[in-house]
C-alpha positions in Angstrom: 1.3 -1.5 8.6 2.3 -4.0 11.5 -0.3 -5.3 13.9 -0.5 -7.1 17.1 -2.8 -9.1 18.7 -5.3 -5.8 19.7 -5.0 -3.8 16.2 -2.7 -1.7 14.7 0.1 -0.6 15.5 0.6 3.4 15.2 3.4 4.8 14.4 3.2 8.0 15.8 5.3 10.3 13.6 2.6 9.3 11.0 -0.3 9.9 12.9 0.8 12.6 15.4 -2.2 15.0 16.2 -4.7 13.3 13.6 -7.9 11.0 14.3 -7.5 7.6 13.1 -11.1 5.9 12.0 -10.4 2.1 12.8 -12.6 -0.9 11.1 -14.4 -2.7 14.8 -14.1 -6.0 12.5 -11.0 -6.2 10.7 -9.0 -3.7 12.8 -7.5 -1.9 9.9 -7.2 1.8 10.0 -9.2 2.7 7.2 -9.0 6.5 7.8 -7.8 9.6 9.3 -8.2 13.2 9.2 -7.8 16.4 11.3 -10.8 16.1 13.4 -13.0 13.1 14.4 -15.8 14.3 12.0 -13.6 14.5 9.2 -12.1 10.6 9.6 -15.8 9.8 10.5 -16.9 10.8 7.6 -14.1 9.5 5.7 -15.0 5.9 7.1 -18.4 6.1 6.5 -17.6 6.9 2.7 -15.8 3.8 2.5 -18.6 1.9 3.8 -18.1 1.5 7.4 -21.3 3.0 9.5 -19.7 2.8 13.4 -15.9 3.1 12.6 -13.9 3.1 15.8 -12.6 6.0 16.7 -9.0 6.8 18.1 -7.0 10.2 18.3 -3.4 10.3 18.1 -1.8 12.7 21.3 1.0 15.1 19.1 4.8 13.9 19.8 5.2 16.8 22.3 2.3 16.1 24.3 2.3 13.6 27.3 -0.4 10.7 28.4 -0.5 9.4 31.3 -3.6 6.7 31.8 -4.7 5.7 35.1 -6.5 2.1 35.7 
């Protein structure tokens, strides 16, 4: 998996509608599943307590953030 200076890099085909569990200190993706619980819990298992959290909008949906 690429990264860049802030994390990850997502591809989104991959990842499209899923929950990505992220590790705060290394900034791997070290997880995903279907609903935040489920990567949660996922991350936890592989011994990360406070995992950050990121969901993945599905190709056909739209994001538009505002600052």
């Amino acid at each position: 998996m690429e990264q860049n200076e802030n994390g990850p890099k997502i591809n989104d085909g991959r990842y499209a509608g899923r929950w990505l569990a992220i590790d705060p200190a290394t900034r791997d993706i070290i997880a995903e599943g279907d609903t935040l619980e489920d990567a949660r819990d996922r991350a936890r298992s592989r011994g990360v307590a406070n995992p950050l959290m990121h969901p993945v909008p599905r190709s056909d949906r739209s994001f538009i953030g505002i600052a």
